[in-house]
C-alpha positions in Angstrom: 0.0 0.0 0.0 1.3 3.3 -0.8 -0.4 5.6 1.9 2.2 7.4 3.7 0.5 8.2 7.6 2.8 10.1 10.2 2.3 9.2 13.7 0.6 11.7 15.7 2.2 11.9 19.4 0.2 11.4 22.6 0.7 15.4 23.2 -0.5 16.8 19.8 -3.9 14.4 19.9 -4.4 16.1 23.4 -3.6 19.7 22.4 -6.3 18.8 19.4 -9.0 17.8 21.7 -8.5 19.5 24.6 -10.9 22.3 23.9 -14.1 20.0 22.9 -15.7 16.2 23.7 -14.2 14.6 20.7 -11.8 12.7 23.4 -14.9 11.3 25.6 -16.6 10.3 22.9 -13.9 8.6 20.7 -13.1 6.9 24.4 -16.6 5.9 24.5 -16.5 4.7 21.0 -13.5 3.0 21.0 -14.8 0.6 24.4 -18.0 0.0 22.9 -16.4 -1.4 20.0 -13.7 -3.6 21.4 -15.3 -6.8 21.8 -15.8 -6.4 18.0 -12.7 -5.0 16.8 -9.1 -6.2 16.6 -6.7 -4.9 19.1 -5.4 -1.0 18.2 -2.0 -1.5 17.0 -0.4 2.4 16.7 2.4 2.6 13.7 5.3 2.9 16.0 8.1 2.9 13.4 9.4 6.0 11.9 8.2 6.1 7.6 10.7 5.7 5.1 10.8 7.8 2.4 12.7 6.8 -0.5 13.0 6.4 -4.7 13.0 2.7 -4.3 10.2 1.5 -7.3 6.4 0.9 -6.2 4.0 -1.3 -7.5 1.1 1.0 -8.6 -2.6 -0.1 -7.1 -3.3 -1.7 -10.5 -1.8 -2.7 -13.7 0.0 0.9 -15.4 -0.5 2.3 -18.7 2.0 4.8 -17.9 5.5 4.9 -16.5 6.8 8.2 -17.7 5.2 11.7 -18.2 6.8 14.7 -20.3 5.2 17.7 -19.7 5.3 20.4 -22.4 4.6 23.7 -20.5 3.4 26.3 -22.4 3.4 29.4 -19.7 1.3 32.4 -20.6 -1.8 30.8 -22.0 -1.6 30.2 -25.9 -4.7 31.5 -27.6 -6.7 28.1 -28.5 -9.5 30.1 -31.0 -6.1 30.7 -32.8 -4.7 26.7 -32.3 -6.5 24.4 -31.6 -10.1 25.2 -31.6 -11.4 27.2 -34.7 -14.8 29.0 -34.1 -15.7 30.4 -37.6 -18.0 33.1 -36.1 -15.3 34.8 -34.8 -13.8 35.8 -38.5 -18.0 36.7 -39.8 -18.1 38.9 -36.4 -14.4 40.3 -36.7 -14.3 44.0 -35.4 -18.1 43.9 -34.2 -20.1 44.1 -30.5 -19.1 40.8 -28.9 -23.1 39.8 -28.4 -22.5 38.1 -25.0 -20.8 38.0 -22.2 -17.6 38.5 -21.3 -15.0 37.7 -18.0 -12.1 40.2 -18.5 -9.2 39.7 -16.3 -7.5 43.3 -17.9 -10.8 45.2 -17.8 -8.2 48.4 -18.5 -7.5 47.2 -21.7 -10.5 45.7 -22.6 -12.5 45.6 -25.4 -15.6 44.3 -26.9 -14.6 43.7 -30.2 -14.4 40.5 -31.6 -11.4 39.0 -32.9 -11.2 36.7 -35.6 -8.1 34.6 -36.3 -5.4 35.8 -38.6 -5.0 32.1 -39.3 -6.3 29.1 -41.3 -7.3 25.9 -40.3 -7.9 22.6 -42.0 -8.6 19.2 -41.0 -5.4 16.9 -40.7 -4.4 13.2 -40.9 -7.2 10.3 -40.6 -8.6 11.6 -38.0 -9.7 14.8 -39.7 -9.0 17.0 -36.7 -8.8 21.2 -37.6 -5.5 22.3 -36.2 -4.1 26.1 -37.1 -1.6 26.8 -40.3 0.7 27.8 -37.1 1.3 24.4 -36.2 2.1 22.5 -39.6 4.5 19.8 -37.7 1.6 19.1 -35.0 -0.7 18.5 -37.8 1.9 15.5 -39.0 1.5 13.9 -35.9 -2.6 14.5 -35.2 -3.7 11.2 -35.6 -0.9 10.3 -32.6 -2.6 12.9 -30.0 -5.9 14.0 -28.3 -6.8 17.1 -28.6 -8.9 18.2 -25.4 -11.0 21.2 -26.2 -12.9 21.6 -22.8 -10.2 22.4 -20.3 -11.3 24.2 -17.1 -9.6 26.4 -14.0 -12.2 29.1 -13.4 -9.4 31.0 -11.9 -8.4 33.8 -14.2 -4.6 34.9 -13.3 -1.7 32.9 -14.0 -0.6 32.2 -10.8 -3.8 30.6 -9.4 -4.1 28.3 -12.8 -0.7 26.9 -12.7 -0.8 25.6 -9.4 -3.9 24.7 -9.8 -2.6 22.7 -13.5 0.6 21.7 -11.3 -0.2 20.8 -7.8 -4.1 20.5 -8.1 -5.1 23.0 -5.8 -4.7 27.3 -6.4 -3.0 28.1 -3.3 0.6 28.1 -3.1 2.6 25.3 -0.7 1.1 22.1 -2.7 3.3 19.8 -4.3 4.1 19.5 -7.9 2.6 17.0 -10.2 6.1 15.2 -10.2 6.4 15.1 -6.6 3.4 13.2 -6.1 4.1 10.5 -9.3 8.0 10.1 -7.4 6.4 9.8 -4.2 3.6 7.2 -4.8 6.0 5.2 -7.6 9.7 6.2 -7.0 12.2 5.9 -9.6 13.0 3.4 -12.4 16.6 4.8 -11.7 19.4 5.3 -8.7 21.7 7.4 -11.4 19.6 9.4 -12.3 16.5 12.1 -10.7 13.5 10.7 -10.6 12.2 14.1 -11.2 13.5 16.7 -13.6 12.3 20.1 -14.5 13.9 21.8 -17.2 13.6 26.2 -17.5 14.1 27.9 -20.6 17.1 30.0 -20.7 15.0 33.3 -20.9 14.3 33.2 -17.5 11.8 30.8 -15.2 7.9 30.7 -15.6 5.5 32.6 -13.3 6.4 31.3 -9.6 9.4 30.2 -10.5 10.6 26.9 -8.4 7.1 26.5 -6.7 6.3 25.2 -10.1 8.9 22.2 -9.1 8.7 22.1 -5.7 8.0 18.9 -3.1 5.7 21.4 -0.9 5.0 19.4 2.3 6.3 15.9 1.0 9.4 14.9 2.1 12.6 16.7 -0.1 13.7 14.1 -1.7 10.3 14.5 -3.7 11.6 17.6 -5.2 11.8 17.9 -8.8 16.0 18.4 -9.8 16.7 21.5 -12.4 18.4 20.6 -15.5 19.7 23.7 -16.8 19.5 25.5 -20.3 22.8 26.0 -21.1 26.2 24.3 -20.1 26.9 23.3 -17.7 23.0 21.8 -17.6 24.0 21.1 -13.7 26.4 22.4 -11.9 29.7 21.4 -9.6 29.0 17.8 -11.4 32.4 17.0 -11.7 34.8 17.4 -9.2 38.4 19.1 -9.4 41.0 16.8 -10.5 43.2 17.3 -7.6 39.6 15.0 -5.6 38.7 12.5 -8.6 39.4 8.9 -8.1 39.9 7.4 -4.4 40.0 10.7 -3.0 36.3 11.4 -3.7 35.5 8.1 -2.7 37.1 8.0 0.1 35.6 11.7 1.6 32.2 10.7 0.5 32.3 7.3 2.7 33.3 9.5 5.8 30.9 12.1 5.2 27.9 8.9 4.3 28.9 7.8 7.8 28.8 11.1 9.7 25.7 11.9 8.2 23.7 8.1 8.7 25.0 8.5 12.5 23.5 12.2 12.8 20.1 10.8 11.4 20.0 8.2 13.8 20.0 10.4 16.4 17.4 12.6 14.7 15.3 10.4 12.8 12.5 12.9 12.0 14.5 15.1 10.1 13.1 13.9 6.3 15.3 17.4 4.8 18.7 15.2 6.3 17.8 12.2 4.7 16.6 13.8 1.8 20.2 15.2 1.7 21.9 12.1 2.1 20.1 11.0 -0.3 21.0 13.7 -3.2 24.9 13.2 -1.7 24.4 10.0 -3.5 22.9 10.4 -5.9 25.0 13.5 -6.7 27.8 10.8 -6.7 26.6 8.4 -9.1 24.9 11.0 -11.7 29.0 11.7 -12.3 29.2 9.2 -15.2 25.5 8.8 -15.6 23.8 12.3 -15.4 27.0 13.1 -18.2 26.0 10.0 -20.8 22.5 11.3 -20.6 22.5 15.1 -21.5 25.2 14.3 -24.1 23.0 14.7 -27.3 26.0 14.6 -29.5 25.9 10.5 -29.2 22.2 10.8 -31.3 22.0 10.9 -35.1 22.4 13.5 -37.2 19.1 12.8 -38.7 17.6 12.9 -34.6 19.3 16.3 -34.5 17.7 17.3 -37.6 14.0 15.8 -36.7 14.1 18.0 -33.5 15.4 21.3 -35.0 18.6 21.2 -33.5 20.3 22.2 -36.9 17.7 25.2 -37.1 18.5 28.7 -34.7 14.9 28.8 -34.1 14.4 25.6 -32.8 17.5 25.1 -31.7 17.5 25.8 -28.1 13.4 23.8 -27.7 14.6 21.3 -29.7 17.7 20.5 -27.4 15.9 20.4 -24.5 13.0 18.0 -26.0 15.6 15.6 -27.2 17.4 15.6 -23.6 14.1 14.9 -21.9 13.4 11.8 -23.8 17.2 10.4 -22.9 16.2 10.9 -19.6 12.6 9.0 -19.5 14.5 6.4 -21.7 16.7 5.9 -18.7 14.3 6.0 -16.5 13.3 9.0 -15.0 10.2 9.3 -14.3 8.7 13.1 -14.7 10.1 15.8 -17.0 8.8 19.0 -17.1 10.1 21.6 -20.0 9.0 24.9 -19.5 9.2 28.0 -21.6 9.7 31.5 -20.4 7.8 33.8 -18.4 5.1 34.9 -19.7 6.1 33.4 -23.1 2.0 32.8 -24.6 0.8 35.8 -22.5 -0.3 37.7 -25.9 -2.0 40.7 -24.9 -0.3 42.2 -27.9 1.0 42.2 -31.0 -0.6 38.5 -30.7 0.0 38.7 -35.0 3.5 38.2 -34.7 4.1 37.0 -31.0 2.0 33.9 -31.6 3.9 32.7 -34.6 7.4 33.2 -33.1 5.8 30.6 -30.0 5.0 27.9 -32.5 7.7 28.8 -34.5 9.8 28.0 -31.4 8.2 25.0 -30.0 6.1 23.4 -32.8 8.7 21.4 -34.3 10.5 19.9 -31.1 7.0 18.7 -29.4 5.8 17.1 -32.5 9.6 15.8 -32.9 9.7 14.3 -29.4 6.1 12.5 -30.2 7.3 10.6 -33.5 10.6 9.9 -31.6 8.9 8.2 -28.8 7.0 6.4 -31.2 9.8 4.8 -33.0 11.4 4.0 -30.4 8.4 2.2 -28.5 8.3 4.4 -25.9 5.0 6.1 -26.7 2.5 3.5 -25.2 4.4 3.6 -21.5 5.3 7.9 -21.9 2.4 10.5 -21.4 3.2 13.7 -23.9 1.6 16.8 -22.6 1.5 20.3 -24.4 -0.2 22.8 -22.9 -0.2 26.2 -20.9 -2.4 27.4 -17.7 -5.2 28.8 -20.0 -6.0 29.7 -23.2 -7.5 33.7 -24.5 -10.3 35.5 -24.8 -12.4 36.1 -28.5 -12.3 39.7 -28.1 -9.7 42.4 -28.8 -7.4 43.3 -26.1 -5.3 46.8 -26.3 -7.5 48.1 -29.7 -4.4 50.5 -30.9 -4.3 49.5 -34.5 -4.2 45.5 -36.0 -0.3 45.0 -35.4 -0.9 46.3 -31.6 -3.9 43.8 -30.6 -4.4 40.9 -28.5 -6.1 38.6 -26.5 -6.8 39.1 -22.7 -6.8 35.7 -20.2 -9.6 32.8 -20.6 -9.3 30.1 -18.1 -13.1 28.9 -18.4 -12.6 27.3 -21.4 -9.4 26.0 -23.3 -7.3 23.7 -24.8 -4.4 21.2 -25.1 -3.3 17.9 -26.3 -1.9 14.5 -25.0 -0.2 11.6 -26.3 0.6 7.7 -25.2 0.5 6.3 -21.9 -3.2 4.9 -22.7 -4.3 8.2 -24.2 -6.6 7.8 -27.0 -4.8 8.4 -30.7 -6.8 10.6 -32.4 -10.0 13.1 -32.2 -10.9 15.5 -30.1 -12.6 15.8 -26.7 -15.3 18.4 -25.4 -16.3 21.7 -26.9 -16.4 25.1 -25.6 -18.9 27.6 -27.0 -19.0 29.0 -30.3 -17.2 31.6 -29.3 -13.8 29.7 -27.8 -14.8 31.3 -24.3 -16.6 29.0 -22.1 -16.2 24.8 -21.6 -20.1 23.9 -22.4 -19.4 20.0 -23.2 -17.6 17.5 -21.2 -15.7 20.3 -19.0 -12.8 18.2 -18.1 -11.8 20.3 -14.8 -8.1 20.3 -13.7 -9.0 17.7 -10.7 -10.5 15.3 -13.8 -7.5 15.9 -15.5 -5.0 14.4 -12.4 -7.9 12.1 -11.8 -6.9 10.4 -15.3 -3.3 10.6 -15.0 -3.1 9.1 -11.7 -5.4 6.4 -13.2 -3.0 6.0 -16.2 -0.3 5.5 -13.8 -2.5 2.7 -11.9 -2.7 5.0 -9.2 -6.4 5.3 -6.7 -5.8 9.0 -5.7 -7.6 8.0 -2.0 -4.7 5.6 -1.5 -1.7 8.1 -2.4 -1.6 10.3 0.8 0.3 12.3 3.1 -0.4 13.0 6.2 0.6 17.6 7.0 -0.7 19.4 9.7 -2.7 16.5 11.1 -4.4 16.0 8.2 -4.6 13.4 5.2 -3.0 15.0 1.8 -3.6 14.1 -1.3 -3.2 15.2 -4.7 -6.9 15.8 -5.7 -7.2 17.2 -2.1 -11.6 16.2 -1.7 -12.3 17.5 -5.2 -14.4 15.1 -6.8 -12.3 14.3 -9.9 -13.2 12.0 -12.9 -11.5 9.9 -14.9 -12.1 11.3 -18.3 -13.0 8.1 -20.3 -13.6 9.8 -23.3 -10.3 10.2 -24.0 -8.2 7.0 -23.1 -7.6 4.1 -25.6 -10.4 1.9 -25.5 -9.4 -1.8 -24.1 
């Protein structure tokens, strides 16, 4: 079982009850009940927390995850979801309603997309001219159309997209998958995030972080540029025996401390990434060397182009690292990256221009390699746009203010259906009317790709079972996993 319960002590139950009748009565209860029930056993022994591999509840789709993040909120009336109105209303009254975030700036024009769409591949979904190397790869992906926060800053959405809840303090999606599953690796982090050299996404390492859960549950930065981590290897003057030696003493120093202080999860934790550190020294190296792939790899990626360049690189290295088993990648872009409130006519096509290429790259790579069925692909941001004009000062100026009732993204392999779309937001791209897939369904499924029961994978913080869904009645979507 993979529920994780701290002991409470004798002194915080008292300090809990002290001030009402819940100690009488669960007395009371507790004698009544004991000619029926087994003898109360209290967990004595200190949890371990650890990377060790887990057997999942039930039989896994998925083992890996790669999450695409696309920070800002990419414009789905522009992507993913046409709504042909939009162009016959261009520069009209919007004749609804609408939920500005940026009521300064606001406007109630509608409009239309700059951009064409057409259906692609079997499947005959309508994906945007911007995204010509996702549309070679359609019939490989879902493309969810009914995506929900409510919440309309960026903030609120992502942790809300990364740790299932909008406050801050949660952990990361990758912290709970590590926690409940652990590694498929000792060389290597079970959990890897991955910032874009332009500077880190909207909250920065909260978007990585372990929250409550033990440290060693915290997602490891890979960096943009070289070196990707840092102090890897050590001076020459301490390679060999030297190393060796120092790290056995300090092992021992630190396992003797803990023993002495077996509550303190951050020491373990750090014993724990002492070792690691040690062994990532061939391994960590092998892994982020992308010169050992193909020329025709480098080329499928981007990494011969200077505009996918960069993306592309970073794509590639995440796939070596699920292929060696780490468990959770996250690639993010910049701050703020697909937060078009203007000049969306050229911004938006420098994103896609950036990013396109490399996602729909690392999908056909996984593919031919067999790693598609067991590795969920996600690309997506923490909302989509608006259908109205944003900052109305001339047609190169405009853009699109925040929409988080009702966008889109898409996902690929780890039992994810191949193919189609799911849900549909109104005809104007602003609100999810069919099969609202709310970001609690959305872990829902994910957990249940991973053979995860989300009431079994808990923590106990604060006196209080954790979990990732948190008491929000999440759904697996069914509509958009591979039938059996």
């Amino acid at each position: 079982m993979l529920t994780h319960l701290q002991p409470q002590t004798r002194r915080h139950f008292l300090a809990q009850g002290a001030m009402s009748l819940a100690p009488i009565a669960l007395t009371w209860l507790l004698g009544r009940e004991a000619a029926h029930a087994a003898p109360f056993k209290p967990n004595l022994e200190q949890p371990v927390f650890d990377l060790i591999p887990k057997t999942p509840h039930k039989p896994p789709k998925a083992k890996a995850m790669i999450s695409l993040f696309m920070q800002g909120g990419p414009s789905q009336i522009d992507l993913l979801d046409p709504k042909p109105i939009l162009n016959q209303l261009d520069g009209q009254r919007f004749p609804g309603t609408i939920k500005y975030d940026n009521a300064a700036q606001a406007s109630s024009k509608v409009l239309g997309s700059p951009w064409r769409f057409a259906p692609r591949g079997e499947c005959g979904t309508e994906i945007s001219e911007l995204l010509p190397h996702l549309s070679g790869i359609v019939d490989d992906i879902c493309v969810i159309r009914s995506m929900h926060t409510g919440v309309n800053n960026h903030g609120q959405s992502i942790h809300a997209l990364n740790t299932g809840r909008i406050q801050r303090g949660r952990p990361a999606l990758g912290s709970w998958f590590t926690y409940a599953l652990g590694a498929e690796t000792d060389n290597l982090p079970a959990y890897v995030a991955m910032t874009d050299p332009q500077g880190l996404p909207v909250e920065g390492v909260l978007n990585w972080s372990n929250g409550w859960l033990p440290s060693i549950y915290q997602g490891t930065v890979i960096r943009p540029r070289e070196p990707r981590i840092l102090n890897l290897d050590p001076p020459v003057h301490l390679r060999g025996d030297v190393q060796r030696n120092y790290l056995s003493y300090l092992t021992q120093l630190n396992k003797e401390h803990l023993e002495s202080n077996p509550r303190e999860l951050d020491l373990a934790a750090r014993i724990s990434n002492y070792e690691l550190a040690a062994r990532m020294q061939s391994a960590a190296s092998e892994a982020l060397d992308i010169q050992q792939e193909s020329l025709a790899t480098h080329r499928l990626y981007g990494i011969d182009e200077p505009e996918t360049q960069e993306y592309g690189t970073r794509c590639l290295i995440a796939r070596r690292l699920v292929e060696r088993g780490v468990r959770f990648v996250q690639v993010f872009t910049k701050n703020q990256y697909w937060d078009h409130h203007g000049s969306i006519r050229t911004s938006l096509p420098a994103a896609c221009g950036k990013t396109d290429k490399p996602a729909a790259a690392l999908v056909r790579d996984l593919k031919q390699r067999g790693l598609l069925d067991s590795t969920i692909v996600h690309w997506g941001g923490e909302m989509g746009r608006l259908p109205v004009i944003q900052n109305d000062a001339g047609p190169t100026k405009v853009g699109r203010d925040h929409n988080t009732y009702g966008f889109s993204m898409w996902v690929a392999g780890g039992g994810f259906r191949r193919g189609g779309t799911y849900g549909e937001t109104d005809e104007f791209g602003h609100h999810a009317v069919v099969d609202v897939v709310n970001h609690y369904d959305y872990h829902a499924t994910l957990m249940h790709l991973f053979g995860l029961e989300p009431e079994r994978v808990i923590y106990r913080h604060n006196s209080r079972a954790q979990s990732l869904l948190d008491g929000q009645a999440g759904a697996v979507i069914k509509g958009v996993l591979q039938s059996a």
